[in-house]
C-alpha angles and dihedrals in degrees: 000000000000122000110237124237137250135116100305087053101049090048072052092058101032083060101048092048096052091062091046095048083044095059084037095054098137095066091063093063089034105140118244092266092048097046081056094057096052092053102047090038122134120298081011079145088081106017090063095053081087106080086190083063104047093040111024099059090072121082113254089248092057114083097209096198087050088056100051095029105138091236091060090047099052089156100055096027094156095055101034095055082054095057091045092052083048089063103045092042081059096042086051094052098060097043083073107077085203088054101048082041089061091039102055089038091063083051099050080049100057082048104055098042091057086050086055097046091054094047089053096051081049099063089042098064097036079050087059099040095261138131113278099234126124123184082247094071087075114091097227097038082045095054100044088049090054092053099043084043089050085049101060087048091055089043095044086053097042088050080050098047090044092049093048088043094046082045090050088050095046084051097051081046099055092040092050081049088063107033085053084050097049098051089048087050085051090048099043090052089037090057083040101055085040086058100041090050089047099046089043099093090050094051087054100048092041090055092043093058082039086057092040093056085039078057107045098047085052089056090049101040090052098042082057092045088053090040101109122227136276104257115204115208115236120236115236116207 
């Protein structure tokens, strides 16, 4: 279950990432190219749905979008636009309270998760007479565990958007399909019923001469049948 957020979360939060950005202090003086590499790196896709990861890493006095923008990389333009559209997708991000809600939860979540999984190694091994001590309990092993666990999280989310919004998708398209059916449908009975009308005179006036010769050869036909026959007269000798 995700925490949810507030101000005692985000102080939480500012807290834990500090620790992080301070083992990850290099980042934070990383050169314009560099900072492009570690955006676009391998598997950037997820990594960057946190907008924490892609923003945080770099110190308050360096404009990030300022470092990667693709006018200040002339050598390397088509990355670095995509790191720069990175960034603002990010900034933009955490100027949405709803956004940056939804951001720090997922990484109360993966917290908290880690924290669960070591209380319940813990058991475990008091449970079997050992030493209650898991790799976790150590800051640094903590902390990574924490950030591969938060990207999961990011990445889990993002393959479920993208499904709903793929089904969605699937389902606009179905109900075009039919709206698009049924007004050819409208169309093809509405032609029909104008032909049908137009060609209506015609149909009468073809089946009326079609009764009149009916007619006609009945009235010949029966004044032949009552016609009596010839009678020869018989010759008497």
């Amino acid at each position: 279950k995700m925490a949810a957020g507030g101000s005692g979360g985000d102080d939480a939060f500012q807290t834990f990432y500090t620790e992080v950005k301070q083992i990850e202090k290099r980042d934070s003086v990383l050169t314009s190219k560099q900072q492009i590499d570690r955006l676009l790196r391998p598997g950037a896709s997820y990594f960057n749905l946190n907008p924490f990861e892609v923003s945080l890493q770099v110190d308050l006095h360096l404009s990030l979008s300022i470092l990667v923008h693709p006018d200040k990389n002339q050598d390397d333009v088509d990355r670095a636009q995509q790191a720069f559209e990175a960034v603002d997708k990010a900034y933009k991000m955490l100027l949405e309270p709803e956004h940056k809600k939804k951001a720090l939860d997922v990484i109360h979540a993966g917290k908290e998760y880690v924290e669960h999984m070591m209380s319940q190694q813990k058991k475990q091994l008091k449970k079997d007479g050992k030493p209650t001590e898991v790799e976790e309990d150590d800051p640094e092993v903590f902390r990574q565990a924490v950030y591969k666990q938060t990207m999961k999280l990011f990445a889990e989310l993002e393959i479920k958007r993208k499904e709903r919004e793929a089904k969605d998708m699937h389902e606009r398209k179905r109900q075009r399909e039919e709206e698009i059916e049924t007004q050819e449908r409208a169309k093809r009975e509405r032609e029909w019923q104008k032909n049908f009308e137009e060609t209506r005179d015609g149909r009468v006036d073809s089946w009326r001469s079609f009764q009149a010769k009916g007619k006609t050869k009945k009235e010949k036909k029966n004044r032949t049948f009552l016609k009596p026959p010839k009678v020869k007269m018989e010759q008497r000798e």
